[in-house]
C-alpha positions in Angstrom: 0.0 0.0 0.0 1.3 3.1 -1.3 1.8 5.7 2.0 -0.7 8.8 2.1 1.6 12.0 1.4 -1.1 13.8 1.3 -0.7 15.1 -2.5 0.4 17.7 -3.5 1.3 20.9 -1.6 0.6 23.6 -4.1 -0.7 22.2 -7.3 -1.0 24.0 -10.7 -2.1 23.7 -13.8 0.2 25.5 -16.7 -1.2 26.4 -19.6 0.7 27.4 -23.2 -0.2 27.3 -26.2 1.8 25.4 -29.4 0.5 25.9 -32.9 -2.7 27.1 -31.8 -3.2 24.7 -29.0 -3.2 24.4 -25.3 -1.2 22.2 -23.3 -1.9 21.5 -19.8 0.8 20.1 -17.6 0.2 19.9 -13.8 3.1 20.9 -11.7 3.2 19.4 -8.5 6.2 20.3 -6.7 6.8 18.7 -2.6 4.1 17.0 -1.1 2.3 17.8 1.6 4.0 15.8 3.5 7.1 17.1 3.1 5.9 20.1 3.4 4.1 20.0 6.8 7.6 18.2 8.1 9.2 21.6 6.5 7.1 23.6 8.8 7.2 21.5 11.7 11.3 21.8 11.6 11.1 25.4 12.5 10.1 24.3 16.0 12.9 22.0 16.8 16.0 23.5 18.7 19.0 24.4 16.4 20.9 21.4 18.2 19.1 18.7 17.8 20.8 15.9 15.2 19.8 15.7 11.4 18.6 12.8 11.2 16.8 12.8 14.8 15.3 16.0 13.7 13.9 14.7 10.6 12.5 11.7 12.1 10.4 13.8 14.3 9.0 16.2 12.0 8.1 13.4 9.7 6.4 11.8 12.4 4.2 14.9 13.1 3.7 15.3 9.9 2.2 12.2 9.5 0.0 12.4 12.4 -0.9 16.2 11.2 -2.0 14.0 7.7 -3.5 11.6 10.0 -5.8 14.4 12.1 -6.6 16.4 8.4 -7.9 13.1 7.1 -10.1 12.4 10.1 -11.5 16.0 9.9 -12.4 16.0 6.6 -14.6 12.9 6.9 -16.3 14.3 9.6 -14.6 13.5 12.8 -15.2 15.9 15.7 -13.0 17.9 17.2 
């Protein structure tokens, strides 16, 4: 089972046009995953290990993933 990384973090859609017509490409970029991890590092003291550090951000950014999933089928608060 593939893991949830929650897509995407800011999707587009670019648009150009070749002999008249339009391509679409999405651009996808990090995932949200990654980039809930990204934000979650800023918390962590300037000291702590690499690879400690990055264990613990993706950790809470799985369980953020985790509680966003819940909420958006309806779970209460």
């Amino acid at each position: 089972m593939a893991m949830n990384d929650g897509g995407p973090a800011f999707p587009t859609d670019c648009g150009f046009a070749i002999d008249g017509q339009t391509v679409l490409h999405g651009v996808h970029g990090m995932s949200l995953l990654d980039w809930f991890a990204g934000e979650r590092m800023k918390a962590y003291p300037a000291h702590t290990s690499s690879a400690e550090l990055a264990a613990w951000c993706y950790q809470d950014a799985r369980a953020m993933l985790a509680e966003r999933e819940r909420l958006m089928k309806g779970g209460e608060d």
